[in-house]
C-alpha angles and dihedrals in degrees: 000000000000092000082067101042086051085060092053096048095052083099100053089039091052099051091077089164113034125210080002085115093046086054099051087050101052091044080060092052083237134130107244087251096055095044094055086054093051094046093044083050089051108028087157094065098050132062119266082244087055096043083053099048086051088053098040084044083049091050100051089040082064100061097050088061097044092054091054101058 
């Protein structure tokens, strides 16, 4: 049981910073979307934290397009 539970909750234990992405975006005048391309196209000018946050916002974009189709 609590092998199972520990699967569900990746997502919750890998968002260390939550909404830090958001912000970074919005400071870019950016969607988050948009934001996480632009990082992934230009990994040099942006921190390693931030190169992971746009991997990690990628990822779970991913997801909500996979379940609706």
């Amino acid at each position: 049981m609590a092998n199972s539970s520990k699967k569900q909750k990746w997502i919750q234990d890998a968002i260390k910073r939550p909404g830090a992405f958001g912000k970074k975006a919005k400071a870019a005048d950016m969607s988050t979307a948009a934001y996480a391309n632009e990082v992934m196209r230009n990994p040099k000018e942006f921190s390693r934290r931030t190169r992971r946050q746009a991997s990690l916002a990628k990822t779970l974009m991913g997801f909500n397009r996979k379940r609706s189709t």
